[in-house]
Structures are given as structure tokens and as C-alpha cells.
C-alpha positions in Angstrom: 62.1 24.9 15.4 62.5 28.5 16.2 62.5 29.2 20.5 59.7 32.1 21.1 60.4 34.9 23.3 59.0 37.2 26.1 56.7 39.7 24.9 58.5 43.4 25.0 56.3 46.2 24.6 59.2 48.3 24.7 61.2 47.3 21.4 57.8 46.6 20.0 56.9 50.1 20.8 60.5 51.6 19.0 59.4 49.6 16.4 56.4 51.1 15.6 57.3 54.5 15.6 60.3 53.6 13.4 56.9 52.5 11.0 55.3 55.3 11.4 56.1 57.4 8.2 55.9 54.1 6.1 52.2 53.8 7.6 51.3 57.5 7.1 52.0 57.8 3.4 49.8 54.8 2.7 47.5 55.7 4.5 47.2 59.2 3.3 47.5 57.2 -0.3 44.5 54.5 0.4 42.0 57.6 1.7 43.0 59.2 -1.7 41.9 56.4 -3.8 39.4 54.5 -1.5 37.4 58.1 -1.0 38.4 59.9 -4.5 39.7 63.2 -2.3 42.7 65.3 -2.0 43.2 64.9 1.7 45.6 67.4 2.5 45.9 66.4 6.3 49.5 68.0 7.5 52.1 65.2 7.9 52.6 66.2 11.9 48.6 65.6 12.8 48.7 62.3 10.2 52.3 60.6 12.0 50.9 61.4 15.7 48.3 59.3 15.6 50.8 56.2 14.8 53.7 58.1 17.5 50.4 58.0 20.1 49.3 54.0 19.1 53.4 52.7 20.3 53.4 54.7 23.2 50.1 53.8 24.3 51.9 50.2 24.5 54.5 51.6 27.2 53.4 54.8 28.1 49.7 56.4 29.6 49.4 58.5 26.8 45.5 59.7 27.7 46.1 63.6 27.7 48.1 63.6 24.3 45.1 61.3 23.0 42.6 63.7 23.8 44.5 66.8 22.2 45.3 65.3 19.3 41.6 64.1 18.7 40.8 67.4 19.2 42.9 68.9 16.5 42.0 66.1 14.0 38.4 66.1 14.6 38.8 70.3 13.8 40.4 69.5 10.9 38.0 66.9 9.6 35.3 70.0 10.4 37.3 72.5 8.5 37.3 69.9 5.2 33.6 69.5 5.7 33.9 65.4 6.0 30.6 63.8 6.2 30.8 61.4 9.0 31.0 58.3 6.8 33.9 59.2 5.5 35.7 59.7 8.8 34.9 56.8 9.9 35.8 55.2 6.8 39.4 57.2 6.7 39.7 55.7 10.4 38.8 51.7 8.9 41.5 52.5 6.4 44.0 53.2 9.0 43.6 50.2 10.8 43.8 48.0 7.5 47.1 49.9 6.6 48.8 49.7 10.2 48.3 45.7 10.4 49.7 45.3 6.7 52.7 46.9 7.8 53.0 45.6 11.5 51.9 41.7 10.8 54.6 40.5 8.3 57.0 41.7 11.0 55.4 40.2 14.0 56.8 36.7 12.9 60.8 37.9 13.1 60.3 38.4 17.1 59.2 34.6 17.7 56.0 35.5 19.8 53.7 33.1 21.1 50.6 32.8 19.9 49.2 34.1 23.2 51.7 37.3 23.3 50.8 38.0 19.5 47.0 38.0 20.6 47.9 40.7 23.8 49.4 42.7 21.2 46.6 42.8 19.2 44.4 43.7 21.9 46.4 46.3 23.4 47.2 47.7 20.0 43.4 47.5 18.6 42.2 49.3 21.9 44.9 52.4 21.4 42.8 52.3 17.7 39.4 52.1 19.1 40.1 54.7 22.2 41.5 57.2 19.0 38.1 56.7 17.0 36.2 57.3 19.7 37.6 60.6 20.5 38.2 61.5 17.5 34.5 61.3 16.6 33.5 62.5 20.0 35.4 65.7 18.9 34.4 66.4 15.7 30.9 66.1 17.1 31.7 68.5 19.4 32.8 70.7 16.9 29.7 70.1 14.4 27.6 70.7 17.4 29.6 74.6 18.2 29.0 75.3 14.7 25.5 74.3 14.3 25.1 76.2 17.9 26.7 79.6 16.1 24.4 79.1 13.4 21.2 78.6 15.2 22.1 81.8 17.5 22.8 83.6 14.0 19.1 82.3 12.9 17.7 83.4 16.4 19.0 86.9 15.8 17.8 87.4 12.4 14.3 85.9 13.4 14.3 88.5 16.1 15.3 91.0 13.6 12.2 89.8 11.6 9.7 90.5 14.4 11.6 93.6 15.3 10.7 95.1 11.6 7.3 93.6 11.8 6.7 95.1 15.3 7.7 98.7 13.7 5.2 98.0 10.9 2.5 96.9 13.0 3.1 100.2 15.3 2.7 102.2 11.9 -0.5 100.5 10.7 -1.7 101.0 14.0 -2.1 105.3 13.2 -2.7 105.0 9.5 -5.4 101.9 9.5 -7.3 101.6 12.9 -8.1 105.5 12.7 -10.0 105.1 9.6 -11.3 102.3 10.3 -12.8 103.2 13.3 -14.6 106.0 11.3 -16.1 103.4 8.7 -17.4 101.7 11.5 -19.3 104.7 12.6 -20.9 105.5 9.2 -21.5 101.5 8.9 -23.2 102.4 11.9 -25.1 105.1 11.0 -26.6 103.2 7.9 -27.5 100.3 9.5 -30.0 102.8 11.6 -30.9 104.5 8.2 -32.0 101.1 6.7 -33.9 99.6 9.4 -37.1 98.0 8.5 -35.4 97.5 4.6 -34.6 94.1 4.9 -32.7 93.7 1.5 -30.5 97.0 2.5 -29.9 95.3 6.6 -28.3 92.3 4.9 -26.3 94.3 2.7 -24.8 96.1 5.8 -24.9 92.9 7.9 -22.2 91.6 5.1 -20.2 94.6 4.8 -20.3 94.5 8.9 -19.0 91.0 9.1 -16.1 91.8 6.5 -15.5 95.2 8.3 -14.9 93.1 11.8 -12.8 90.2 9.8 -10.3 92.9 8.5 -10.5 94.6 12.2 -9.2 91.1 13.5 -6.8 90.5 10.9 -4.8 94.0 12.0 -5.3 93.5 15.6 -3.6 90.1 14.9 -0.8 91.6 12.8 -0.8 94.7 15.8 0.0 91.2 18.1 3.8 91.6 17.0 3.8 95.1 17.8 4.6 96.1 22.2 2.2 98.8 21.1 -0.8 97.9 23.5 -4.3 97.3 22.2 -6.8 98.9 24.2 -9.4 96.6 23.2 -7.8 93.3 23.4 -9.2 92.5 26.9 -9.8 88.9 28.3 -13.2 88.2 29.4 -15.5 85.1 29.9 -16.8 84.3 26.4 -19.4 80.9 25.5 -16.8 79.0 22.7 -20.2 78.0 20.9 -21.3 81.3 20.5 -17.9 82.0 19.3 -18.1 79.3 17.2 -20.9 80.4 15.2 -19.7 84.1 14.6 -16.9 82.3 13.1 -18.7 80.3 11.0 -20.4 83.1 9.9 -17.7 84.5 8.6 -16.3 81.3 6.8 -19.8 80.1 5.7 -19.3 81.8 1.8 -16.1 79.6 1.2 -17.6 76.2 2.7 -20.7 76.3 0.2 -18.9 77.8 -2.8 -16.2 74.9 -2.8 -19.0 72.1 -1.5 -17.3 71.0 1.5 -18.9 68.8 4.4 -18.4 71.1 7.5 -18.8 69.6 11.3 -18.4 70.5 14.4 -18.6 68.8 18.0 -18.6 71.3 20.6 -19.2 70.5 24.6 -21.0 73.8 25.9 -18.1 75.6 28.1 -17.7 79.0 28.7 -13.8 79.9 29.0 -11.7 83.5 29.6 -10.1 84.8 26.3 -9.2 87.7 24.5 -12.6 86.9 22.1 -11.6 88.6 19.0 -7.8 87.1 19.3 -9.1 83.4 19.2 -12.0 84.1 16.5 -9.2 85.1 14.3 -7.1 81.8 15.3 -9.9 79.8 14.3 -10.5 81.8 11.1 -7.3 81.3 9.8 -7.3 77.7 10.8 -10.5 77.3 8.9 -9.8 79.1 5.9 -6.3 77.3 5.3 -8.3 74.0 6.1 -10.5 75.1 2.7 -7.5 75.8 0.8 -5.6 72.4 1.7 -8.8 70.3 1.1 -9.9 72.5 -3.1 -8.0 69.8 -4.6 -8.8 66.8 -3.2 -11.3 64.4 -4.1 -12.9 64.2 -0.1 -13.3 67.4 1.2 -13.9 67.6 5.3 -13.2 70.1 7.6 -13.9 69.1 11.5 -13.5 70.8 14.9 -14.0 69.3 18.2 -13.7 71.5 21.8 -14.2 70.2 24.9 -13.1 70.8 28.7 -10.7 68.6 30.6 -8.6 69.1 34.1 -9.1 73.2 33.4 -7.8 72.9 30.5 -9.6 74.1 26.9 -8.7 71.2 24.0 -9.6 72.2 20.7 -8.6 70.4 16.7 -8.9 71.3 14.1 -8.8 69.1 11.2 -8.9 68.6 7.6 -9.2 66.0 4.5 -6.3 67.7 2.8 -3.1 67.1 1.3 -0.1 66.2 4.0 2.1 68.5 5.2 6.0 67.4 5.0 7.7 66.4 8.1 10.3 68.7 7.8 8.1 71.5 7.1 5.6 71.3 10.3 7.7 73.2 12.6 8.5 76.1 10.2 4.6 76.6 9.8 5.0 78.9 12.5 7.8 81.1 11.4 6.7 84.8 10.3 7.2 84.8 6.7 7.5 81.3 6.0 4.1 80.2 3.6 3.5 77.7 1.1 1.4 80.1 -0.6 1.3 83.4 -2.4 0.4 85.4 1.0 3.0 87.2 3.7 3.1 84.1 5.4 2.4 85.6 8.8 -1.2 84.0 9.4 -0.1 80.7 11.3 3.0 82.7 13.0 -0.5 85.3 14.4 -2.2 82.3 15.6 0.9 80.9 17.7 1.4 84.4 18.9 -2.1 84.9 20.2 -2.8 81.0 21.9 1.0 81.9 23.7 -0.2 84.8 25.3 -3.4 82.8 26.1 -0.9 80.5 28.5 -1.6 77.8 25.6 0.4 75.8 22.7 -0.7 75.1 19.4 0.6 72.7 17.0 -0.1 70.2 14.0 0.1 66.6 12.9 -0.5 65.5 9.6 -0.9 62.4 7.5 -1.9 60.8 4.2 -5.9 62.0 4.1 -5.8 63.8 7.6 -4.0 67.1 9.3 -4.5 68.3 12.3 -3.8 71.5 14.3 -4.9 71.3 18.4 -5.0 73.7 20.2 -4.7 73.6 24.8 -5.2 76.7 26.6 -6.5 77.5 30.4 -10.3 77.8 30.7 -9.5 80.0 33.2 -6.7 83.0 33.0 -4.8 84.0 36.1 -6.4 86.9 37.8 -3.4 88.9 36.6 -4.2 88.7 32.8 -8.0 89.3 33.7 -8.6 92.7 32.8 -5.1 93.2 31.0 -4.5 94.0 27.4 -3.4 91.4 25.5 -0.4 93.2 24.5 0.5 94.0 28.3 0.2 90.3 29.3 
């Protein structure tokens, strides 16, 4: 019966690394047939990892760990390696470095016991390389996705930059007419009095004449052009409510829908025409979400709490995708044939209003709420909206 002998890390160690290209190649071969790719790793970054594993047995080779993870986990980047098969390339190293190392574990005449050190010292050198080399790449996915998220930022900036020199331009050729229409609307309105047929007729034309006002002034939000009439002041939400309603009152009979609202009776400081137009747009993409379904609700509820202003807005509608609730927001970004700016108008105008707005939906229900101050700090009070 064959003696065994004292565990040597240091011949085991020159053994290894006399392994090493033997373990490389089919490695490099099982990763090609296990993963159908070409992986074209260079033969240097392939051996070191093996070179690193037997001096880890004699040697604190930490430092030389880390910068080869480095490199590998850049190279797996540049190859554009989902992480599944990383890991699985790494699983496929450690299957080929035991096929090789076992059958000549039994020519040294360990013990049981120094076989079992070896395994553990040898499997931790593995692990410790995984590790880093997945902490790395992640690393690296994370500075790429960081380049192209500042890349995004810039051209969203560039977005609102264009839309700001728009909105400046609309401000000279729109608002000037407009605010000559208004004066003839004006003018008729006195000619008519006492026709009641005619009064109506300019009461409609007068309600679509101050919908379009607020939809410019909205767009105009983008713009650092300041509005002279976007002041905050204290406003009653329920009388706010119904002017809105007012407006939206045409679509909600036309397409049948069941319409409610439950409102405490607050007063709160807003820019007035700014948050009818939020609410507008929230209603009026609440009617298109709920034409083709077979219930057809559209709810708000406002009340007071703490200072704070909570308003929802909800509808029976279709649900919105996860993954396309926070791109509601984005100018240009729409679902439908418009300029996609409506919901991107509303976020703009509750932000300035110290406030957030944002949505949940589900299977039969979507909801938008809405939290601003009830009160604005003296500063805004007074202030363009486009100043604050």
C-alpha cells in the first residue's frame, strides 16, 4: 500500500502552471461548442487566469487578480456577452481545470484530508476570480449605460432647447392675433346681448377661444420667455373644476361616459389657467383610453391634507405598459397621432407648482395623482410662472 505524503503547495503550484496551456485550449474549445461562439479571447488574458489560480496556492496574488478581472470583464463588454454566458464560460472553466488536475492528484499520494485543502484553496482562487470578474464587467456595463444615459440627457435637452425656440416664436405670431380675436369676441358678445341664441353661440366660440389660449401658454411653458399673465393667485378648485368641465362636457355626452367627481371645498394658490389645462388634458386622454372599452368611467377626487393639495385622476381604460409609464412624460413621446407634448406640458406646469405628478395603471383602472402645496411660498406669489 502506497505511503501518502505531506501536502506541497509549492510543486503543486509548478504543476499547475505547467497545465496551464493544456487547460486553456480546452477551455477555449468547450465555450466554443457548449455556447456555439467564436470566442476569440487572446491566449495571454485566457492562460493568466490558470498562471493566477497556482500562485494563489503559494503566493498573495490579490493585486494581479483584480487587474486581470478587469481586463477580462472589458473584454467580455467589448464581445457584448450577456451575463449568462459569462457565467456559464466561467462553470466551464472550472469543469475543465478539475478534468485535467484530478487524474493527477492520485500520483502525489495525498491524504484524503490534504486532497480536500486543495480543493478548497483551489475552488476559492476560482470563486474570488468570478466574483471579480463579474464585479468588473458590471462595472463596465454600468460606465457604458452611464455614457449613454448622459448622451440621452443631452439630446432630451436638445429637444426642449428647439421646443423652447419654437414656443418663443409662436409667442409673436399666435398670442398677438389672438389677443385681437378676443377683443372682437368681445365686442360681439356686447352686440348680441339680450339674443339668447347668438350669446350661446359666442359663449362656445369663447370657451374654445380660451382652450386654445391655454394650450399655447402651456406649449409657451417650455419657452424662458416669461408670460405676463401666468400669475399665482388663490383660486376655489371647485370652481375650477366646473370651467373645466365645461370645456370637456361635449366629449363626455357624445361618447356616453359616466363622469364623477368628489371634490372637498378648498381654496389653493395656483397659476389657474396652468392647472385647468393639466386637468383638461388629463380628462380628454381619460375619454380617449376609455372609446373602446365596454365600461366607460372617468373619476376625480381632490382633497386637502397636511398643506398639501391631493388630486386623481382616473379612468376605466385600457392599461398602460409598465415599461412605458415613465416615458409618458417625455416631450415627443405619444401613443397617438398628436406631438406628443400634452402629458410632458402637464409635468412641466405641476413642477413649477412645487408638485409631482405621476400614474399607475392596471387591468380596468389608470390613474394619474397629482400633490402640490395649497399654499405657494411668498416668493412665487405674485411671480410669473415662467420666472418661478
Amino acid at each position: 500500500m502506497a505511503s501518502t505524503v505531506t501536502l506541497n503547495m509549492e510543486d503543486i503550484s509548478k504543476k499547475i502552471l505547467s497545465l496551464r496551456s493544456l487547460i486553456t485550449v480546452r477551455w477555449l474549445q468547450e465555450v466554443e461548442e457548449q455556447l456555439h461562439i467564436e470566442f476569440t479571447m487572446p491566449l495571454e488574458v485566457a492562460e493568466r487566469r490558470t498562471e493566477l489560480i497556482a500562485r494563489s496556492l503559494v503566493e498573495d496574488v490579490n493585486d494581479d487578480l483584480q487587474i486581470w478581472s478587469r481586463d477580462m470583464g472589458n473584454w467580455m463588454l467589448s464581445q457584448q456577452l450577456p451575463l449568462s454566458s459569462i457565467l456559464r464560460t466561467y462553470q466551464l472553466y472550472r469543469n475543465v481545470f478539475w478534468s485535467i488536475l484530478r487524474p493527477a492528484l492520485p500520483f502525489w499520494t495525498l491524504s484524503e484530508q490534504d486532497i480536500l485543502l486543495l480543493e478548497q484553496k483551489i475552488g476559492q482562487s476560482i470563486d474570488e476570480a468570478l466574483y471579480w470578474g463579474v464585479y468588473h464587467f458590471e462595472q463596465a456595463v454600468n460606465a457604458e449605460l452611464s455614457k449613454k444615459e448622459e448622451m440621452i440627457s443631452i439630446l432630451h435637452n436638445d429637444k426642449l432647447a428647439i421646443l423652447g425656440k419654437l414656443a418663443a416664436s409662436m409667442a409673436h405670431e399666435l398670442r398677438n392675433p389672438l389677443c385681437a380675436i378676443e377683443g372682437f369676441l368681445k365686442l360681439i358678445r356686447e352686440s348680441t346681448r339680450g339674443e339668447s341664441k347668438m350669446e350661446s353661440y359666442v359663449d362656445v366660440i369663447m370657451h374654445e377661444f380660451a382652450n386654445l389660449h391655454r394650450q399655447i401658454t402651456g406649449f409657451l411653458s417650455f419657452s424662458q420667455k416669461p408670460i405676463l399673465d401666468e400669475v399665482f393667485k388663490e383660486v376655489a378648485f371647485s370652481q375650477l373644476l366646473d370651467e373645466v368641465e365645461l370645456l370637456i362636457k361635449p366629449r363626455i355626452i357624445a361618447e356616453n361616459i359616466v363622469f364623477e367627481r368628489k371634490v372637498d371645498s378648498f381654496s389653493l394658490h395656483c397659476y389657474e389657467d396652468g392647472l385647468k389645462q393639466v386637468l383638461v388634458n388629463l380628462f380628454h386622454n381619460a375619454i380617449d383610453a376609455v372609446q373602446n372599452t365596454a365600461t366607460k368611467e372617468i373619476r376625480i377626487f381632490a382633497r386637502t391634507r397636511a398643506g398639501r393639495v391631493l388630486i386623481t385622476v382616473e379612468n376605466t381604460g385600457e392599461v398602460i405598459p409598465s415599461h412605458l409609464l415613465e416615458k409618458l412624460y417625455q416631450p415627443f413621446f405619444t401613443t397617438k397621432n398628436n406631438t406628443g407634448i400634452g402629458l410632458s406640458i402637464c409635468k412641466n406646469i405641476i413642477e413649477k407648482h412645487n408638485g409631482t405628478i405621476h400614474c399607475q395603471s392596471k387591468p380596468e383602472l389608470t390613474q394619474f395623482f397629482i400633490d402640490l402645496p395649497q399654499m405657494q411660498p411668498p416668493s412665487l406669489l405674485g411671480r410669473t410662472l415662467a420666472e418661478s
